[in-house]
C-alpha angles and dihedrals in degrees: 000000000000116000131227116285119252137185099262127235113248105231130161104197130210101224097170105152090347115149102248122186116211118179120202141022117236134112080284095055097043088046078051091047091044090063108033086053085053085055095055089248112159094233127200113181126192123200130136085223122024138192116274077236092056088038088064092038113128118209102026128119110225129200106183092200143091114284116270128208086243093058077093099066108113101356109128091187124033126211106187097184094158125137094243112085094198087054093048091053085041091060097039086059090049103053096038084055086053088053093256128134113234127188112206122212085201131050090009096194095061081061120091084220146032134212122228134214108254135199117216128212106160112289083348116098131173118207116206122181126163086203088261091300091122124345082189086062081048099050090053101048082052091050096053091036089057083053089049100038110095105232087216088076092078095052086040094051081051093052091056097041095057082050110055098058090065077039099065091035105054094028100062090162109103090218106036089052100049092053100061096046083060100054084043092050086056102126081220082091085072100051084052091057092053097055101032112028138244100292098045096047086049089048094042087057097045086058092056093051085049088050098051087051099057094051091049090045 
């Protein structure tokens, strides 16, 4: 039975190493897979039949079988992703009586979470969700948002995370610190790439570092 619609709560999750349960084996589980193996996630999938993608798959562990009760064991996180609506429902009430969040392909409202649309750029992404109201609303927003979204914000976003590590290291003061990660975090940077390259913004931004420690020396 589908529960009563409520406003969801934004989260973006760290799932490195961490025991995901996917049910079922066809193109939505492997687009599910996909994602959760670029988030680190130890992934075991069950499905009699599976996606030629999911087939060639390294790293997962496949069960090609019907989903047991005892699938989830271990599992912290839930993907049912089968053809069959009433055993994905079925799924979702089982985990959510074990205490595990589940996210359902179909129906989606019988789910605890939803997935969004994102847009990539690098270590940049953009979630967009219309609460589960149109996932065809949602794809196109993603799709104008990848037009709009300026490429150089994934080697910018690079730049600035091989420098705050030396940043933290060599700026121990709170404030002083924070203040030149703010003026590195400009998206002005971006515009800078655009215009001047890789190597000249990186080296434009070292000199600013440069900069900051010598006032502070």
């Amino acid at each position: 039975m589908a529960r009563a619609s409520a406003e969801g709560y934004p989260v973006y999750l760290d799932l490195r190493e961490t025991p995901v349960l996917v049910v079922g084996g066809g193109a939505v589980a492997a687009r599910k897979v996909r994602e959760l193996a670029r988030c680190g996630a130890r992934i075991t999938l069950v499905a009699p039949k599976v996606h030629s993608a999911l087939a060639r798959r390294k790293g997962l562990a496949l069960k090609r079988r019907g989903f047991r009760t005892s699938d989830l064991r271990g599992a912290r996180l839930v993907f049912a992703a089968t053809d069959d609506p009433a055993l994905n429902a079925r799924l979702a009430k089982l985990a959510r009586g074990r205490g595990l969040w589940c996210n359902v392909a179909a129906p989606p409202e019988t789910g605890d979470l939803t997935l969004p649309a994102v847009v990539r750029r690098g270590r940049l992404s953009v979630a967009i969700s219309t609460g589960g109201v149109s996932a065809a609303a949602a794809k196109a927003l993603r799709e104008e948002l990848e037009r709009r979204l300026d490429p150089g914000w994934g080697p910018f976003l690079a730049l600035l995370e091989a420098r705050r590590a030396r940043i933290k290291r060599r700026v121990p003061d709170p404030a002083a610190r924070r203040k030149l990660l703010q003026a590195l975090g400009s998206p002005r940077w971006v515009r800078e790439l655009r215009r001047r390259g890789c190597a000249e913004t990186a080296r434009r931004m070292d000199a600013l570092i440069a900069k900051a420690l010598e006032q502070r020396a």
